[in-house]
C-alpha positions in Angstrom: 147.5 -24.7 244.2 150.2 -22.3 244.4 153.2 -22.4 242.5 156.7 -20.7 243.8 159.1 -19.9 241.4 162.5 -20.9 241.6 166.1 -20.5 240.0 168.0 -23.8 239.3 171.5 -24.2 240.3 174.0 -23.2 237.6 175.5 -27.1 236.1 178.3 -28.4 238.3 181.9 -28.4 236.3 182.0 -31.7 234.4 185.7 -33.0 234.7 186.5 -35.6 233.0 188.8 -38.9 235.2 192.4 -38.6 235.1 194.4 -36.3 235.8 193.7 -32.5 236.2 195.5 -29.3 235.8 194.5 -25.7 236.4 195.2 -23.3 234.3 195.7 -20.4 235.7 195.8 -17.0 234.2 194.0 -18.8 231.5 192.6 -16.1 229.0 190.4 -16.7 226.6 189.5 -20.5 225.2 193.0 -21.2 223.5 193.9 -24.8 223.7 197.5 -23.9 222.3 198.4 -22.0 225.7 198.4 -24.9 227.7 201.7 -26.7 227.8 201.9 -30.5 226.0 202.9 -32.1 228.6 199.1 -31.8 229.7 198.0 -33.5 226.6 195.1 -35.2 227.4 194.6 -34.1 230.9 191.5 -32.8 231.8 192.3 -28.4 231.7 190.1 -26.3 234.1 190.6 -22.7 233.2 190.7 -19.6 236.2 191.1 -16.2 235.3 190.0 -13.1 237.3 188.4 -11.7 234.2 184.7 -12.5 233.0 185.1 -11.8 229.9 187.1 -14.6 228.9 184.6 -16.8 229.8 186.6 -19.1 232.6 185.3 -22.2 233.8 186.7 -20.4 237.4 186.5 -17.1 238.1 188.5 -15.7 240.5 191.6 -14.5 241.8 195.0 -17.0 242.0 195.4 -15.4 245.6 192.7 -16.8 247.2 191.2 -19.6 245.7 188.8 -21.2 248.7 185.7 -21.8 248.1 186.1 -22.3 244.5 189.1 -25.4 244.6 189.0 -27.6 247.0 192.3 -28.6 249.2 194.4 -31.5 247.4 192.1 -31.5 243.8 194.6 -31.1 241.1 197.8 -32.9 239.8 199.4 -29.7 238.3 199.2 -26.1 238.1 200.2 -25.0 234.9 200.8 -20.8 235.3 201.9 -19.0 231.9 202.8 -15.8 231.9 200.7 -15.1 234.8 202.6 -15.1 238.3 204.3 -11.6 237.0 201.1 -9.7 236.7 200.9 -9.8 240.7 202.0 -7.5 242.8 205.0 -8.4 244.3 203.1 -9.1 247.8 200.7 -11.7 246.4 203.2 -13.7 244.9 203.7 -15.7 248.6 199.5 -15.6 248.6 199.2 -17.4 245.1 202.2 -20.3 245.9 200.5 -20.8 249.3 197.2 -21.9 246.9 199.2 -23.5 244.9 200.2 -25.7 247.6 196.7 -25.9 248.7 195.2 -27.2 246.1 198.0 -29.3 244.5 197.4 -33.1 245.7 200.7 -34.0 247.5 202.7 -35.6 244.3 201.8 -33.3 242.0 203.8 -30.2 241.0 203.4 -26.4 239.9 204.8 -25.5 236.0 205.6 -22.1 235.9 206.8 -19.6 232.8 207.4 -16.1 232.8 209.2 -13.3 231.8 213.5 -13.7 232.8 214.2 -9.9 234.1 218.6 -11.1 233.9 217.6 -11.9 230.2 215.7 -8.5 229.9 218.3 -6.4 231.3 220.6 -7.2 228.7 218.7 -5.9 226.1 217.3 -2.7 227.7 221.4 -2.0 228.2 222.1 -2.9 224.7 219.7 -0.6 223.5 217.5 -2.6 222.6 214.3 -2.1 224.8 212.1 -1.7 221.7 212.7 -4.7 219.8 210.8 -7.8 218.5 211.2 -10.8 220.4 208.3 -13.1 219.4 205.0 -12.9 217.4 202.0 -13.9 219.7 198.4 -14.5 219.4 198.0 -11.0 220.4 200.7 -9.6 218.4 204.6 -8.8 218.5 205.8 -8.7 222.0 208.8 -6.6 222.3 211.3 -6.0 225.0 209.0 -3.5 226.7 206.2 -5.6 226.5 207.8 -8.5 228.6 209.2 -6.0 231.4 205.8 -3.7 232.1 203.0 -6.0 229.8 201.8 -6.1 226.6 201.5 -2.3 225.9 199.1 -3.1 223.1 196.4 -4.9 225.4 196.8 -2.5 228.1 196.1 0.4 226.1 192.9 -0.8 224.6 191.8 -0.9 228.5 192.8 -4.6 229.4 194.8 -3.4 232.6 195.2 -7.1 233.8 198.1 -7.6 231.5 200.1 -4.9 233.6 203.3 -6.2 235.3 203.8 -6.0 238.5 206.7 -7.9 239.6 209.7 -9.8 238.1 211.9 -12.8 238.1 215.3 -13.9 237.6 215.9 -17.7 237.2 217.8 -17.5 241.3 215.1 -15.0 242.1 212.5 -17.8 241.0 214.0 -20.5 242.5 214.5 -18.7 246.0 210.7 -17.8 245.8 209.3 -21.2 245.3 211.5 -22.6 248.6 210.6 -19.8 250.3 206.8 -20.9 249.8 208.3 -24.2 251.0 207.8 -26.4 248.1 209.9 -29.6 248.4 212.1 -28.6 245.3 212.2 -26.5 242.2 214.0 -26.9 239.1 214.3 -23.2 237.1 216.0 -22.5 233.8 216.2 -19.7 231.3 214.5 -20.1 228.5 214.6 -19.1 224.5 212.5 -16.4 224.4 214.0 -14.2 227.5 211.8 -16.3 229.6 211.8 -18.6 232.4 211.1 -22.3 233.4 210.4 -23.5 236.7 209.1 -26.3 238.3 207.8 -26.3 242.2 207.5 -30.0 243.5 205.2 -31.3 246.1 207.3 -33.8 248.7 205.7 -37.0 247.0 206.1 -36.3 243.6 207.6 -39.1 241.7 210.8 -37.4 239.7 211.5 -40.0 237.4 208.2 -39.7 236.2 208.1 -35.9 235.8 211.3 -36.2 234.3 210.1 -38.1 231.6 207.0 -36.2 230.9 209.2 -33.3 230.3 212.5 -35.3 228.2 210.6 -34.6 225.1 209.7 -31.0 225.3 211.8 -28.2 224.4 212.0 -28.0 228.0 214.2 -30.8 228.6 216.9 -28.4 229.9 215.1 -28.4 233.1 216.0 -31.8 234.2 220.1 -31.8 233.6 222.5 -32.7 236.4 
């Protein structure tokens, strides 16, 4: 009898019932990344880079094939929307919206260029904001990425395009997402949240009342 050799499948992605939230731009395995608000949701990591061992690989601009239409409640995107070029920022929303089932919503943090310019004119360019996992992140850092990483050869965590907190706002409309709330944050940041037309607002404002991001929600 003659035997042919085969490969089995790689194992499906086991996700656990509830709800779900990509994380994209994930890094490496670091469940401190993800905001609270997700506590107890079911994370599924994407990140373009291998290395970091991803449960998706891929690119945030073009996600078919690997998320299906309508499969997530959330999108949770730290510190990862500025490292596109300004071009592929319409091409990542437009999977966002994709993928996002129609009441859930898009969470998205990143560097606050207003915020930033007020340093680099004060002088300040070089100086300390915050202490990260991967070290002290300084004024330069959060306009052109985290020098550090980049020269050791990790040229994902280049910048390549910026926000303000209108800028952000304008952007997520633009992408025609129902509504967005935006706010500066603490750490010469940005918050913004980009709404699918049946989320339920009381409840997202609730999730978010007892998070330092509270701010979000005023009227």
């Amino acid at each position: 009898m003659k035997f042919t050799k085969t490969t089995a499948p790689p194992p499906a992605l086991k996700i656990a019932p509830g709800k779900r939230v990509l994380d994209v731009g994930a890094g490496g395995q670091n469940e401190a990344r993800v905001h609270p608000i997700f506590s107890g949701w079911s994370v599924v990591r994407l990140d373009i880079n291998p290395a970091v061992k991803p449960d998706i690989i891929g690119t945030v601009t073009d996600l078919r094939g690997k998320v299906a239409d309508a499969s997530f409640d959330a999108v949770w995107s730290s510190h990862n929307i500025e490292h596109l070029y300004e071009h592929e920022v319409h091409l990542a929303l437009r999977e966002f919206k994709r993928i996002l089932k129609p009441d859930g919503f898009a969470f998205i943090t990143c560097p606050d260029l207003e915020q930033i310019a007020k340093f680099v004119t004060g002088g300040e360019i070089e100086r300390t904001i915050y202490q990260s996992p991967a070290g002290p992140i300084t004024v330069l850092d959060m306009l052109y990425g985290h020098t550090a990483s980049i020269s050791r050869g990790n040229t994902y965590m280049a910048h390549r395009t910026g926000f303000t907190v209108a800028r952000m706002g304008a952007t997520l409309l633009r992408a025609h997402f129902t509504e967005s709330w935006v706010a500066a944050g603490p750490k010469i940041d940005l918050w913004a949240i980009a709404m699918m037309p049946d989320v339920d607002k009381a409840s997202l404002k609730k999730l978010l009342a007892d998070t330092p991001q509270n701010f979000l929600i005023s009227e």
